[in-house]
C-alpha positions as CSV (number, residue, x, y, z in Angstrom):
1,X,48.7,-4.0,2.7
2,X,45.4,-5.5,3.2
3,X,43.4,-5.9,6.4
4,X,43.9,-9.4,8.2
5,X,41.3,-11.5,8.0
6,X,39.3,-12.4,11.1
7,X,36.7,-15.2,11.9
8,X,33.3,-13.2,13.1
9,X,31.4,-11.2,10.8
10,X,31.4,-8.7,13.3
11,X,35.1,-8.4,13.3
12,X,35.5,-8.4,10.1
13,X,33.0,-5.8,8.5
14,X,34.5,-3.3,11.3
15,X,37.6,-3.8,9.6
16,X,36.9,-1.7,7.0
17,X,34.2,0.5,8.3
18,X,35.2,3.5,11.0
19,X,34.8,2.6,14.4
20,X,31.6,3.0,15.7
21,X,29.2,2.4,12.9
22,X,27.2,-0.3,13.1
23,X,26.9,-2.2,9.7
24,X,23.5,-3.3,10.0
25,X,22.3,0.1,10.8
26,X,24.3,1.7,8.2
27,X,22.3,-1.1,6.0
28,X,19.1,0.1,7.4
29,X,19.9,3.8,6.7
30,X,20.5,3.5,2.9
31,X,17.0,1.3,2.6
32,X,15.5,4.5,4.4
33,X,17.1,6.5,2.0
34,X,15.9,4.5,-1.1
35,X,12.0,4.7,0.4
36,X,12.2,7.6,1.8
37,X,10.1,9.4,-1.9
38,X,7.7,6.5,-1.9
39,X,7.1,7.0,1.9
40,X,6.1,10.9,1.3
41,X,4.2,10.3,-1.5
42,X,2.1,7.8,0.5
43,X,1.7,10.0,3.5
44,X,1.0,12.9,1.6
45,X,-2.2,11.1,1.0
46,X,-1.8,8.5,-2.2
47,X,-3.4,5.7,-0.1
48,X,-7.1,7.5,0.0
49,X,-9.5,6.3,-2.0
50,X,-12.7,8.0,-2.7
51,X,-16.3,6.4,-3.8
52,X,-17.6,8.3,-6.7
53,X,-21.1,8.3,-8.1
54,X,-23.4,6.6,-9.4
55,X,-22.4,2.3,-8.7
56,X,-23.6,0.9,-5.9
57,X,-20.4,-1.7,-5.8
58,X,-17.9,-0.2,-7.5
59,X,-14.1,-0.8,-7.8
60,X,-11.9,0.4,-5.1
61,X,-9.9,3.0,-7.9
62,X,-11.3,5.2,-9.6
63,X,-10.8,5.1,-13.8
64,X,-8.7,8.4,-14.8
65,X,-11.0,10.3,-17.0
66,X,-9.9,8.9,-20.1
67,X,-10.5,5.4,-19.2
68,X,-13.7,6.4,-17.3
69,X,-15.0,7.6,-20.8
70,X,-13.9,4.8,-23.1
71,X,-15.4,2.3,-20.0
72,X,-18.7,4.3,-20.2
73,X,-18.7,4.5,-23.7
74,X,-21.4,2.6,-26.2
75,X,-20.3,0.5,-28.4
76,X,-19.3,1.2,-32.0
77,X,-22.9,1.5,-34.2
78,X,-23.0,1.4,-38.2
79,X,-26.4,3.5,-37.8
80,X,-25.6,7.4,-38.4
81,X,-24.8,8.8,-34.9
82,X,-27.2,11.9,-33.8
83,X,-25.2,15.6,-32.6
84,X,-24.5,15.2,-29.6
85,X,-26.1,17.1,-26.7
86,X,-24.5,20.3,-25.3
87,X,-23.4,20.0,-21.7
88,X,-24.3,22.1,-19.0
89,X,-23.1,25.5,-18.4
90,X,-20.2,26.4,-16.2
91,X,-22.5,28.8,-14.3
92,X,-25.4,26.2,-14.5
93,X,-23.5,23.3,-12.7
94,X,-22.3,26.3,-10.1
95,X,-25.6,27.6,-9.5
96,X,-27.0,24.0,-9.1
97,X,-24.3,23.7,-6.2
98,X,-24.8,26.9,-4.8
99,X,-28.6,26.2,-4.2
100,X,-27.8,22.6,-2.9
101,X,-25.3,24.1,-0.2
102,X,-28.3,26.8,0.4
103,X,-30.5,24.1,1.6
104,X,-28.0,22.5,3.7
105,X,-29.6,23.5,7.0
106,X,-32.8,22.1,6.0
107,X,-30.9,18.6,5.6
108,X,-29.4,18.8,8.7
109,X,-32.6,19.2,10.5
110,X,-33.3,15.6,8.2
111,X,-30.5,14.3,9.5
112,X,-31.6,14.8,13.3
113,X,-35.3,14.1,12.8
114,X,-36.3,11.1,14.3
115,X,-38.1,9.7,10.9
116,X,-35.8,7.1,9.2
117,X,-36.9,8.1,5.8
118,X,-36.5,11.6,6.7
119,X,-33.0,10.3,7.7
120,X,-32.0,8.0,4.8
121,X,-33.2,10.9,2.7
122,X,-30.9,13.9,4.1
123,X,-28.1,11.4,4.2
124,X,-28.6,10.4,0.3
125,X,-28.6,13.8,0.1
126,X,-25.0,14.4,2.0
127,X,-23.6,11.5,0.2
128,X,-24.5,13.3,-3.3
129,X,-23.4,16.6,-2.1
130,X,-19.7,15.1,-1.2
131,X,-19.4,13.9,-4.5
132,X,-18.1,16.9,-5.9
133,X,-15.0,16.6,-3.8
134,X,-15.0,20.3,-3.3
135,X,-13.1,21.2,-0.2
136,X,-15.6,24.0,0.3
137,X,-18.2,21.6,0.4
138,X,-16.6,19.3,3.0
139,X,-15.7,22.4,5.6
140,X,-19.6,23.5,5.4
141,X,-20.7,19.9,6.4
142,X,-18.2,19.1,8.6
143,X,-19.1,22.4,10.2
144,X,-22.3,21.5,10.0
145,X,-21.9,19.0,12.7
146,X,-23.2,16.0,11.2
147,X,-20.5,13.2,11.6
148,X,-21.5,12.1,15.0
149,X,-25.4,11.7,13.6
150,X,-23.8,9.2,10.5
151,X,-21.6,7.5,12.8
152,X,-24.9,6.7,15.3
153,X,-26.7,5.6,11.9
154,X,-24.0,3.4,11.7
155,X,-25.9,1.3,14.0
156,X,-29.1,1.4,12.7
157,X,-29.8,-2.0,11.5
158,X,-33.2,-1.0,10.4
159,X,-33.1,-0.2,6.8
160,X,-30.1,-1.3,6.2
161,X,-29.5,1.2,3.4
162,X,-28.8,3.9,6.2
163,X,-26.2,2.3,7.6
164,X,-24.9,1.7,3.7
165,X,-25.2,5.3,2.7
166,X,-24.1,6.8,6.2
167,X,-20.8,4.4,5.6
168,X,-20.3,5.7,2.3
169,X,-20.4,9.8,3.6
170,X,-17.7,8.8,6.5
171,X,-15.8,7.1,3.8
172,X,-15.2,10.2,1.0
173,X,-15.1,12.2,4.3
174,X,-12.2,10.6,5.7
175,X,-10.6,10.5,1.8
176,X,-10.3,14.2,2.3
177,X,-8.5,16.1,4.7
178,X,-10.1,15.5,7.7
179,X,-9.9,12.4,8.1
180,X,-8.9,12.7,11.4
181,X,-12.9,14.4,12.6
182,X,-14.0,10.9,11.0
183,X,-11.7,8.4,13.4
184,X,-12.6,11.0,16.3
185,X,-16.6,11.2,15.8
186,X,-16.9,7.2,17.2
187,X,-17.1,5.9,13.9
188,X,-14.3,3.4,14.1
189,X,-15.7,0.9,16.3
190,X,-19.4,0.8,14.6
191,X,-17.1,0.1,11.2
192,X,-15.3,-2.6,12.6
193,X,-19.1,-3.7,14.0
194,X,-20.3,-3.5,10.2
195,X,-17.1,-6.1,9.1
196,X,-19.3,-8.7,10.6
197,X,-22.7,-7.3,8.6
198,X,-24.4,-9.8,6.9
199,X,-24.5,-7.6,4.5
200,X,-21.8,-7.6,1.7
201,X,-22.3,-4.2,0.1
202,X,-22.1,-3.0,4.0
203,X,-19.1,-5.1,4.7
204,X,-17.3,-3.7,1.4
205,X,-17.9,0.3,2.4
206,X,-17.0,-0.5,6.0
207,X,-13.8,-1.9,4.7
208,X,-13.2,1.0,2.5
209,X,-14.0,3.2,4.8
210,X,-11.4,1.6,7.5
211,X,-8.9,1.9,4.9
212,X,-9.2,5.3,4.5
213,X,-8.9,6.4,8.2
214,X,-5.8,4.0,8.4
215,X,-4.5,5.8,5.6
216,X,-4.0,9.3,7.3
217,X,-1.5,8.9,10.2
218,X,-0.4,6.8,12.7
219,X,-2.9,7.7,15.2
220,X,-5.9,7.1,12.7
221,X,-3.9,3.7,12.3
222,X,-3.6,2.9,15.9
223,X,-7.3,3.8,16.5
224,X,-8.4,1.7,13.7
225,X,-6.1,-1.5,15.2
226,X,-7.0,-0.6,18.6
227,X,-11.0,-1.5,18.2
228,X,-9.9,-4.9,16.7
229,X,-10.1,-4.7,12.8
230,X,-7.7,-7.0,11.8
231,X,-9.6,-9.9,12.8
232,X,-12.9,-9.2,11.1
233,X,-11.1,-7.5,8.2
234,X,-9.4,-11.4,7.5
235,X,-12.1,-13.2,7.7
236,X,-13.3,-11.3,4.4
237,X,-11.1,-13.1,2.6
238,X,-12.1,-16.6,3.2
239,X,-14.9,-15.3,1.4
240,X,-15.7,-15.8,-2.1
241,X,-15.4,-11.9,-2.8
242,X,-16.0,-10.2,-6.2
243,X,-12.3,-8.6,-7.5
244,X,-13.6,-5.0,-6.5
245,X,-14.1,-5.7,-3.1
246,X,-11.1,-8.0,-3.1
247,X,-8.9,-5.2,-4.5
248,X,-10.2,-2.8,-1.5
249,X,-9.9,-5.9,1.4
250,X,-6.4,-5.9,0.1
251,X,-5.6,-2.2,-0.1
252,X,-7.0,-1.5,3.4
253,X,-5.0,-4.2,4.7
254,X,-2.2,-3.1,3.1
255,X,-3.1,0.5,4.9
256,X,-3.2,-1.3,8.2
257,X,0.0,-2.8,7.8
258,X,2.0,0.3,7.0
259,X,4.1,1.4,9.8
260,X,4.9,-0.5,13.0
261,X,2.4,-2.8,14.3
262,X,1.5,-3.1,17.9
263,X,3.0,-6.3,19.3
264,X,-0.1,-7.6,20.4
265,X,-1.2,-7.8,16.9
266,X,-0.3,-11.3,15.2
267,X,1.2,-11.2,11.9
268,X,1.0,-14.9,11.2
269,X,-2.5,-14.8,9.9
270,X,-2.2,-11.8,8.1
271,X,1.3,-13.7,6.2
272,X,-1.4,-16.9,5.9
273,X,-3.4,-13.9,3.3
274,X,-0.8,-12.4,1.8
275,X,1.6,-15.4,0.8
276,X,-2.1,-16.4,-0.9
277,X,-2.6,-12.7,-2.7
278,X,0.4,-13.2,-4.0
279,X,-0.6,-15.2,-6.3
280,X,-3.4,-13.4,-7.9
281,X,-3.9,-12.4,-11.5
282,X,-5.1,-9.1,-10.4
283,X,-2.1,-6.2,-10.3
284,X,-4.0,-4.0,-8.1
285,X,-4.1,-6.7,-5.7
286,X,-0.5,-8.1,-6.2
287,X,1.0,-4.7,-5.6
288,X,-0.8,-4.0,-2.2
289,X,-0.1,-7.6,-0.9
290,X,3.3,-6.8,-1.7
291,X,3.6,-4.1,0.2
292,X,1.6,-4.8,3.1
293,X,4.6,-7.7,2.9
294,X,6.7,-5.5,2.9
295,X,5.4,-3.1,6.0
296,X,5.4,-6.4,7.9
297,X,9.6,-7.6,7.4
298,X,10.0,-3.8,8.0
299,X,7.8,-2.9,10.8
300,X,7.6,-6.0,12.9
301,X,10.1,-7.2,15.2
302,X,11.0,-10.9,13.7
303,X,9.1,-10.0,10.3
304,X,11.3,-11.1,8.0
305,X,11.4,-14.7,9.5
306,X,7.9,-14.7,9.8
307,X,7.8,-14.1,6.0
308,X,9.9,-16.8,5.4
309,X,8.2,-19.1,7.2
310,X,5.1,-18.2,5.4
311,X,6.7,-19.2,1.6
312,X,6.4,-15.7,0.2
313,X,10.3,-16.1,-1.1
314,X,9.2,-18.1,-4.2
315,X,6.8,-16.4,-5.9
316,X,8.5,-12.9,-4.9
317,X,11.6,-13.9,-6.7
318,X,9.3,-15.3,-9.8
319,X,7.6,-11.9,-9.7
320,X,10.7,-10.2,-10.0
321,X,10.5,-10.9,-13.5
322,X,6.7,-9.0,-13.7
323,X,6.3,-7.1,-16.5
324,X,4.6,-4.4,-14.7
325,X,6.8,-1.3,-12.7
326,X,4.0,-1.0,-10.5
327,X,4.5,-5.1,-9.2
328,X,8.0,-4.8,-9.9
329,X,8.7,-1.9,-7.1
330,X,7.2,-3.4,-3.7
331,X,8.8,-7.1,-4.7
332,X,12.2,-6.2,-4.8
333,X,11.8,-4.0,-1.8
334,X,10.6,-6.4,-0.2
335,X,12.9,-9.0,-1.2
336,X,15.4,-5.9,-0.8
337,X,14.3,-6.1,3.2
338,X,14.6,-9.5,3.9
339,X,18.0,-9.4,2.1
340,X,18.7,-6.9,5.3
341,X,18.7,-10.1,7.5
342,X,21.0,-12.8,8.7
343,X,23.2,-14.8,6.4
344,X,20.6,-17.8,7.0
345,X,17.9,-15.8,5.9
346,X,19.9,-14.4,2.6
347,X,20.4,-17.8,2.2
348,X,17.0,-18.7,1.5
349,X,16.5,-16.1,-1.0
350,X,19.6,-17.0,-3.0
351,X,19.0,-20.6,-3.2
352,X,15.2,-19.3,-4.7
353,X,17.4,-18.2,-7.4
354,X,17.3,-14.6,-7.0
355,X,20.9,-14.0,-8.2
356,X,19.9,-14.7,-11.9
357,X,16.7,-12.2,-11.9
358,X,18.6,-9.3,-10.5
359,X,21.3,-10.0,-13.4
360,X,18.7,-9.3,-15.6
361,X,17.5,-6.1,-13.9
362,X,20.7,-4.8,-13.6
363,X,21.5,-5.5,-17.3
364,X,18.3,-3.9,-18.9
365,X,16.7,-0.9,-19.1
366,X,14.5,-0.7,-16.1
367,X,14.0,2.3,-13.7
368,X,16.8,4.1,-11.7
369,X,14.9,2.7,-8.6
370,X,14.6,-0.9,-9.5
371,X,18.3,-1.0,-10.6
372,X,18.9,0.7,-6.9
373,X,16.7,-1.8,-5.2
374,X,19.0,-4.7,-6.7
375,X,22.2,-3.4,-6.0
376,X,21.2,-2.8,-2.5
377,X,20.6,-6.5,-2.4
378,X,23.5,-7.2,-4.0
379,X,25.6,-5.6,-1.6
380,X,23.6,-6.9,1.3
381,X,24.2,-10.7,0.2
382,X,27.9,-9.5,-0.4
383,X,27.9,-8.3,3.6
384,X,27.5,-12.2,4.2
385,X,29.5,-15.3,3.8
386,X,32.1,-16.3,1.0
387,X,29.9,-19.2,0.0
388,X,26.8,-16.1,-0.5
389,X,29.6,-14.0,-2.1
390,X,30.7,-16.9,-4.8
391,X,27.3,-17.2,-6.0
392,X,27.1,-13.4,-6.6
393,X,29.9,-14.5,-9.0
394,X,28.7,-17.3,-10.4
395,X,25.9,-15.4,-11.4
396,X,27.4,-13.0,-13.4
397,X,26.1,-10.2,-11.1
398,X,29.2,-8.3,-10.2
399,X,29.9,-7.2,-13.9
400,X,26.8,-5.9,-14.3
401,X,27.5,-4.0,-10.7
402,X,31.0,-3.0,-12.1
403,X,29.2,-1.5,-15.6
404,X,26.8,0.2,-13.6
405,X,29.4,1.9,-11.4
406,X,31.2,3.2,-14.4
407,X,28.3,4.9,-16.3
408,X,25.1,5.4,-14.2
409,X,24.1,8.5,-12.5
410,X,26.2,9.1,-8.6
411,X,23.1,8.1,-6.6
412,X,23.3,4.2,-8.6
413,X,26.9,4.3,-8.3
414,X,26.9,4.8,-4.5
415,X,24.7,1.7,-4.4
416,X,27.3,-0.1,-7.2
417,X,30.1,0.7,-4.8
418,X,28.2,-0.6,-1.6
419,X,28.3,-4.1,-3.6
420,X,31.8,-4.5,-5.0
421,X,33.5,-2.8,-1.4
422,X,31.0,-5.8,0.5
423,X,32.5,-8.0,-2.1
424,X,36.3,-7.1,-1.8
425,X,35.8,-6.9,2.1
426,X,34.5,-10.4,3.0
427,X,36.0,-12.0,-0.7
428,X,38.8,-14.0,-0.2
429,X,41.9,-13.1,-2.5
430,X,40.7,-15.5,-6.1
431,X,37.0,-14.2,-5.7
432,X,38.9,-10.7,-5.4
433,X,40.6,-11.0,-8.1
């Protein structure tokens, strides 16, 4: 015989779960489960973003070689085209390097002379030296004991250029492994000085170089929060920026967002820019708005109302059709999050239409981890009311679910089963049936 029906939700979701598990936290578990890949892969260091040679503003990501060549390439030519040259030798480039490194004490006594061109040299110098991204060349300056020199340069207002070129050093600095020596060195609070510069070439490293440092761990991120870098970092956008610096504001606010935020920090004006970069053309941009949206419903106590209230739900569910993977992932985890909520807030996401697009997902071929993603939010409208449930229906969803639990792989199926055993629990007998 079946359980009796009783009025709460509480009542009735413990009717068919063991006593003492808690249905929202069982909710949350399998989220943490589904993330928990994308979460090491980011921590292991996939935020970081190094400025390579030679562009003075360049994009925020770095071409993969191919693309780097066919961007750098000329374009085609009827003329004949002349041999082209041999490059270096291995032992040439290594030689070159070795001698550089040889001269490194010399540049350190630049670095502390009190001549600014002697200064802006050696640090033109450092900055071309990191570009290797060698980690034997990082450990011999950061033995070297130079960070605390750039991050007083920092302040130098007078040339401007040092203060440019000392940014750009701390920023491939903390793209490495050390990131943490950068956030210790007093850097931090100069940076979040230089968000203010009148400068925009200075504002744009500073930024990247914030992101960076709130890229490693949490107490990079706290430090970086903690000298006030939200603020500043905002006001960037009301800017009329150029995409590349766009792409890194975005990123580094994404960085910043990543984790639990302090509860003095207000997340209204941050929503204010997102539910705007939400609507760019740009995918670099889209997908690190999304997920800073994300880090906010996730991290932040009240975040998924606050999301609401912003009017992200729309144009997360239209992106849900995207044709890219790499938009497609952080919108339906985020829409997967705030799916985690009350029945009022599900609500608002299945009157945005929601229901039809993951029908669609579930029914094509897209990745095991999108087809996860929408069964997890499948199953968490199903945890809700019968009205929430019927639309499920409606929708044609729960066949999809049912095809999915019969011939996908056991780690989709445990997500397929979470749906259809929400479903049959709060269902009333026809919608069982």
């Amino acid at each position: 015989p079946r359980v009796p029906r009783r009025p709460s939700d509480e009542a009735r979701r413990g009717a068919y779960k063991p006593p003492g598990v808690d249905a929202a936290r069982s909710r949350r578990r399998r989220e943490d489960r589904l993330l928990a890949l994308r979460r090491r892969n980011r921590d292991a260091g996939l935020f970081k973003r190094r400025r390579e040679e030679p562009s003075l503003t360049p994009a925020p990501v770095v071409p993969p070689p191919d693309a780097a060549a066919d961007a750098t390439a000329p374009p085609p030519s009827s003329e004949p085209s002349s041999p082209p040259s041999s490059p270096p030798p291995a032992d040439a480039l290594r030689a070159a390097a070795d001698a550089e490194l040889e001269g490194l004490s010399e540049m350190v006594d630049k670095v502390w002379s009190d001549d600014t061109a002697t200064q802006l040299e050696a640090t033109v110098q450092f900055r071309k030296l990191l570009s290797d991204g060698k980690n034997s060349t990082m450990i011999k300056i950061i033995r070297a004991d130079v960070l605390p020199r750039f991050a007083e340069f920092l302040s130098r207002q007078r040339p401007p250029q040092l203060q440019m070129e000392a940014a750009w050093v701390l920023t491939n600095i903390a793209a490495s492994d050390y990131t943490l020596l950068v956030a210790e060195c007093g850097a931090v609070p100069r940076l979040v000085e230089l968000l203010e510069s009148p400068d925009a070439n200075i504002r744009h490293q500073a930024t990247w170089a914030l992101g960076n440092i709130a890229a490693d761990m949490p107490s990079c991120r706290e430090t970086v929060l903690d000298h006030g870098a939200v603020t500043p970092l905002l006001a960037q956008f009301k800017e009329d920026m150029k995409v590349s610096v766009l792409r890194t504001a975005t990123w580094a606010l994404s960085n910043l967002c990543f984790g639990k935020l302090p509860a003095e920090i207000q997340v209204k004006p941050i929503l204010e820019i997102i539910s705007l970069l939400i609507h760019s053309a740009d995918e670099k941009i889209l997908a690190d708005a999304c997920w800073a949206l994300y880090y906010i419903c996730d991290g932040v106590e009240g975040g998924i109302q606050d999301a609401l209230d912003a009017g992200v739900c729309p144009q997360l569910v239209k992106l849900l059709m995207h044709a890219s993977a790499n938009i497609l992932l952080p919108v339906i985890t985020s829409l997967a999050r705030i799916s985690a909520g009350d029945d009022t807030q599900v609500q608002v996401i299945v009157e945005q239409g929601i229901l039809p697009c993951l029908a669609q997902l579930l029914a094509r071929n897209y990745p095991k981890i999108i087809k996860k993603q929408a069964c997890l939010i499948v199953s968490n409208i199903t945890a809700g009311s019968k009205d929430q449930i019927q639309a499920v229906i409606d929708a044609d969803v729960m066949n999809h679910v049912i095809v999915l639990l019969k011939t996908s792989e056991t780690d989709l199926k445990k997500e397929a089963a979470w749906a259809i055993s929400n479903a049959a629990s709060g269902g009333s007998s026809d919608q069982i049936q």
